[in-house]
N, C-alpha and C positions, 0 to 999 in steps of 0.2 A: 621751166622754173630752174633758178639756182641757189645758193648761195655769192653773193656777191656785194662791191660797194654799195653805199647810198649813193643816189644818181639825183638830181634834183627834181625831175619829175615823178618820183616814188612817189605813191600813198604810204604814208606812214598812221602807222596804227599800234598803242600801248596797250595789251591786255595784260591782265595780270602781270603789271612789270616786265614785259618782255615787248623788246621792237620788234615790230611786223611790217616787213619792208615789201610791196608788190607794186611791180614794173606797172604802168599805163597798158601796156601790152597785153600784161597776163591778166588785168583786174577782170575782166569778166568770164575767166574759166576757173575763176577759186571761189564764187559765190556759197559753195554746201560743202568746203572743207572742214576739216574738222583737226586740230593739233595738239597733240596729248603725248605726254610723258610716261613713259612706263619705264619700269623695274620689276620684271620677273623672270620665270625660268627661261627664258632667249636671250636674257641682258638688260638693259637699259637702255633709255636715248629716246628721241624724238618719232613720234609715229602719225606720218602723215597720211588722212585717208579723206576719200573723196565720197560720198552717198550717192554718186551717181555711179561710180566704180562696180564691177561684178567680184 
């Protein structure tokens, strides 16, 4: 995974006003992600986490 352009074969997905752009490639190892915002004592920013992850 990266950040990167829109490619034309993305799945594109809006959730709560935000584009969610994933490659044909990656679409089936993101099924039990999870993408949350936090703001506390480590900082802020984006926290990507996977439930299949240890």
């Amino acid at each position: 995974m990266a950040l990167d352009e829109s490619k034309e074969k993305d799945n594109k997905y809006q959730i709560n006003g935000i584009d969610i752009l994933i490659s044909e490639q990656d679409k089936n190892s993101v099924n039990d992600f999870n993408i949350d915002f936090v703001d506390d004592y480590r900082g802020k920013g984006l926290v990507i986490q996977s439930a299949g992850a240890c």
